[in-house]
C-alpha positions as CSV (number, residue, x, y, z in Angstrom):
1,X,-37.2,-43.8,2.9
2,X,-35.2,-43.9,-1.0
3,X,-35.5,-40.3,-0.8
4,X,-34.1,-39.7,2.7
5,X,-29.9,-40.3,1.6
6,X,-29.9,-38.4,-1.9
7,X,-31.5,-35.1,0.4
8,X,-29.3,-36.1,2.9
9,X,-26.1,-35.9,1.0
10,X,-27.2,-33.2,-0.5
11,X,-27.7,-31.2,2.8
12,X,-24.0,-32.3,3.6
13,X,-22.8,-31.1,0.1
14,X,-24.2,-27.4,0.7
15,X,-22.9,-27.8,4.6
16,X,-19.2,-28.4,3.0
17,X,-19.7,-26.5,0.1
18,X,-20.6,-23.0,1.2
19,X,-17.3,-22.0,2.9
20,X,-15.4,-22.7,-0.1
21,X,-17.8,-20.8,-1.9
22,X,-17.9,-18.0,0.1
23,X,-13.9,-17.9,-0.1
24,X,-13.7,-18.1,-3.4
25,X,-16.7,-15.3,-4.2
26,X,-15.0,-13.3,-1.5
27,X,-11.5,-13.8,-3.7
28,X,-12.7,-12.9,-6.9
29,X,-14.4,-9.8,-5.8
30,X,-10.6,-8.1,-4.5
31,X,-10.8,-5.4,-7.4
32,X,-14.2,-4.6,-6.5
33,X,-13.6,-4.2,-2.7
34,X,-10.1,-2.5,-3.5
35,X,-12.4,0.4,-5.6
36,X,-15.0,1.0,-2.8
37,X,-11.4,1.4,-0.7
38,X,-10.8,4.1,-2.9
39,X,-13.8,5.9,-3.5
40,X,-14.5,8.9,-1.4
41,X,-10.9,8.3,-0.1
42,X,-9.7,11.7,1.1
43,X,-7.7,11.4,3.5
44,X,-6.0,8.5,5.6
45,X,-3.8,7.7,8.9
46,X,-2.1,4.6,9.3
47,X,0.9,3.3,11.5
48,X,2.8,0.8,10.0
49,X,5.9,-1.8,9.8
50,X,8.1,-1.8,7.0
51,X,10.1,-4.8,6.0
52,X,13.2,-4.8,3.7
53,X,13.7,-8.1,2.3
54,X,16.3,-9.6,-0.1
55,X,16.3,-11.8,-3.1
56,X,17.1,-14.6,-0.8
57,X,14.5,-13.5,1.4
58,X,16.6,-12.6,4.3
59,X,15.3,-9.8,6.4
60,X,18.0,-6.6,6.1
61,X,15.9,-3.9,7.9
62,X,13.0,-3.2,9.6
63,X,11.8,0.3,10.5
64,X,8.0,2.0,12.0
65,X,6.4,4.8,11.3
66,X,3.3,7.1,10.7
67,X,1.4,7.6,7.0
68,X,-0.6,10.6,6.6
69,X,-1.9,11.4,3.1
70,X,-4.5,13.7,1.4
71,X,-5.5,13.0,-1.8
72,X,-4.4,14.1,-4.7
73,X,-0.7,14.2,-4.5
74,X,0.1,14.6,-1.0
75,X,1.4,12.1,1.7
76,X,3.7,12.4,4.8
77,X,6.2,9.3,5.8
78,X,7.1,10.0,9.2
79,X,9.7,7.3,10.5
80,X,10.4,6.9,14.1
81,X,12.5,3.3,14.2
82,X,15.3,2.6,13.9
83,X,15.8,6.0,13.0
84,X,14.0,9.5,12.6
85,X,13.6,10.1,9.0
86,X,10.8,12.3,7.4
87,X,9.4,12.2,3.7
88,X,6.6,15.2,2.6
89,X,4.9,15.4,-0.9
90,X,3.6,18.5,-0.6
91,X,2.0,18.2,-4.5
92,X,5.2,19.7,-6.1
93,X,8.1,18.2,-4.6
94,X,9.2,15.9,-2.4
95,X,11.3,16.5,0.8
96,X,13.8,13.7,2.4
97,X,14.7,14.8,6.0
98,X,17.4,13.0,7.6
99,X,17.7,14.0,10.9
100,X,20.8,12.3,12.5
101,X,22.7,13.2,8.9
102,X,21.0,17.0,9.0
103,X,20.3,17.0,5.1
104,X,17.2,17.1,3.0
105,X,17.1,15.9,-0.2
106,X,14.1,17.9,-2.6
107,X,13.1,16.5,-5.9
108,X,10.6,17.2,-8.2
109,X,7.4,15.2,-7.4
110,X,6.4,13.7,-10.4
111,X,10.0,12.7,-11.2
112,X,10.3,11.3,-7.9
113,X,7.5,9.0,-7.2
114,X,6.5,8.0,-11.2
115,X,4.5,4.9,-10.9
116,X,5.3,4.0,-7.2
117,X,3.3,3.2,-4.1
118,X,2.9,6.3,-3.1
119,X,1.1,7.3,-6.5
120,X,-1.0,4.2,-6.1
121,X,-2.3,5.9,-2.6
122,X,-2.1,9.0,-3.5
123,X,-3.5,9.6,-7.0
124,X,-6.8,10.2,-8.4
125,X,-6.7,8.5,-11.8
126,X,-8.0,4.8,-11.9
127,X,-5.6,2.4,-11.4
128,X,-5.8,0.4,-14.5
129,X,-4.1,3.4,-16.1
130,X,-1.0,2.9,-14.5
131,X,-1.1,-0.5,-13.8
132,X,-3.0,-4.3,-14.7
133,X,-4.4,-6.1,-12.5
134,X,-5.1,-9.6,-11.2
135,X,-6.6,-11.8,-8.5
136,X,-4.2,-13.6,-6.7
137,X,-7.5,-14.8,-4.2
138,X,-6.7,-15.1,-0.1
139,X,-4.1,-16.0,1.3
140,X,-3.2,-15.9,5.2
141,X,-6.6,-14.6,5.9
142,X,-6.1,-11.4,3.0
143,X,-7.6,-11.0,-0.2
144,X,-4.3,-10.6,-2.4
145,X,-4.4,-8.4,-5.8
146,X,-1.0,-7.8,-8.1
147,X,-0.4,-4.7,-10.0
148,X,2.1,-4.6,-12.9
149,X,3.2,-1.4,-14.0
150,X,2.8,-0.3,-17.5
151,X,5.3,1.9,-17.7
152,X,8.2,0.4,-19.6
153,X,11.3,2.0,-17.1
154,X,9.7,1.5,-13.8
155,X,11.8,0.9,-11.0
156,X,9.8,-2.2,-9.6
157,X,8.5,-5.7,-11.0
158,X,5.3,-5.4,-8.9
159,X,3.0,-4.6,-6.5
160,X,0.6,-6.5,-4.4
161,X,-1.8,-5.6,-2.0
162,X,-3.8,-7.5,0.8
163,X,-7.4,-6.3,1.3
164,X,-9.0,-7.2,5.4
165,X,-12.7,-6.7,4.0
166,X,-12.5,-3.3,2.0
167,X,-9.8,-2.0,3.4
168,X,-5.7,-2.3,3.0
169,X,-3.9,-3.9,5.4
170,X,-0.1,-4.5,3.7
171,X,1.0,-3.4,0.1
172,X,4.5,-5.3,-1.0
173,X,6.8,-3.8,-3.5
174,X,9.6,-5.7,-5.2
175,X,11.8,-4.2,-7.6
176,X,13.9,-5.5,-10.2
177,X,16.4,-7.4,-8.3
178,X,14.0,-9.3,-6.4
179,X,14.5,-7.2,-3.8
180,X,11.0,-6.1,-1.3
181,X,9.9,-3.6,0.8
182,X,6.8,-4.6,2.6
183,X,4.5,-2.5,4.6
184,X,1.9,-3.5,7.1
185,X,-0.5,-1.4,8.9
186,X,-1.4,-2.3,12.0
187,X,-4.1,0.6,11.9
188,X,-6.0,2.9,9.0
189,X,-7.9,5.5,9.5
190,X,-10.1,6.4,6.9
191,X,-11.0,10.3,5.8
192,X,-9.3,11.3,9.6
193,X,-9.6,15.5,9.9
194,X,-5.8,16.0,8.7
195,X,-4.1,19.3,9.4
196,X,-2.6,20.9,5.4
197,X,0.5,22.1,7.6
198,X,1.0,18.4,7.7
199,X,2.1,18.4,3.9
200,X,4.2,21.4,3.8
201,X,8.2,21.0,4.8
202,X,10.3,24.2,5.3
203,X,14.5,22.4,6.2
204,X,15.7,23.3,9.5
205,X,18.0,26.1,10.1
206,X,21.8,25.1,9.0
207,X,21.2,21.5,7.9
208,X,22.4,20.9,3.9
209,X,19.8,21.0,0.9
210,X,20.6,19.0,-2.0
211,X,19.0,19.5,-4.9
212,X,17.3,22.6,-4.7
């Protein structure tokens, strides 16, 4: 019988211990899980939600829309809400497509997206090259990692990303007015068959083309 309440409580301890293990191992492997997102990553499809919020967190815009991209250097933003805008990185430049204004902006791409987002999706050198990063562990049922960029003139403070399992589920950008644009994606598609026409822009007959 002495024996019977020091196994007992022990049993209890591993009872109430293993799910905050299991969180915790689960938080500090983000960077792995985040790599085995990336590797092999061809192609992807995702809808999404993106949220503009201010410095005093107040909500200013909210828009939908479709991401295609194809690794390296290409990606496709097709907005449908509020309004129909388009965005194409076709590997050399990068096309803006206003359709209710009938202008495209083109600029080159690697002067365009620097160390942005769409870079982080879309480019084939590790990471850590372009930015450090750090467990932030789970938060609201995601797996949270922040990427600071080294580059010295970016145009944002940070980066975070929330990983479901192995896969992303919302990146959030803030810039350096405490300003953020965050996008959530309701669905991903990994290495989806993706047509190349999808990355190739040509503007519309009579709409204006700045900076070309």
């Amino acid at each position: 019988m002495k024996n019977i309440i020091p196994i007992c409580r022990t049993v209890l301890l591993s009872v109430l211990l293993s799910p905050l293990l299991a969180s915790i191992a689960q938080a500090t492997d983000g960077k792995a899980r985040l790599d085995t997102f990336f590797k092999g990553l061809k192609t992807m499809r995702a809808e999404f939600v993106q949220t503009l919020v201010d410095a005093e967190q107040r909500v200013k815009e909210e828009s939908e829309g479709v991401l295609l991209l194809s690794r390296p250097g290409r990606f496709r933003l097709d907005y449908s809400k509020p309004y129909s805008q388009l965005y194409v990185a076709d590997g050399t430049k990068v096309w803006m497509y206003d359709k209710d204004l009938e202008q495209v902006t083109v600029r080159p791409q690697a002067e365009a997206l620097g160390s942005t987002p769409a870079m982080l999706l879309t480019g084939s050198e590790p990471l850590e090259r372009s930015f450090t990063l750090e467990e932030l562990g789970d938060h609201e049922g995601y797996t949270w990692i922040d990427l600071k960029p080294r580059e010295k003139e970016a145009t944002f403070a940070y980066i975070r990303l929330a990983l479901e399992g192995e896969v992303i589920r919302a990146m959030e950008m803030v810039d350096n007015f405490g300003q953020m644009t965050r996008l959530f994606f309701h669905t991903v598609s990994r290495n989806p068959r993706v047509e190349a026409g999808a990355f190739r822009f040509t503007p519309p007959p009579g709409v204006d083309v700045v900076g070309e």
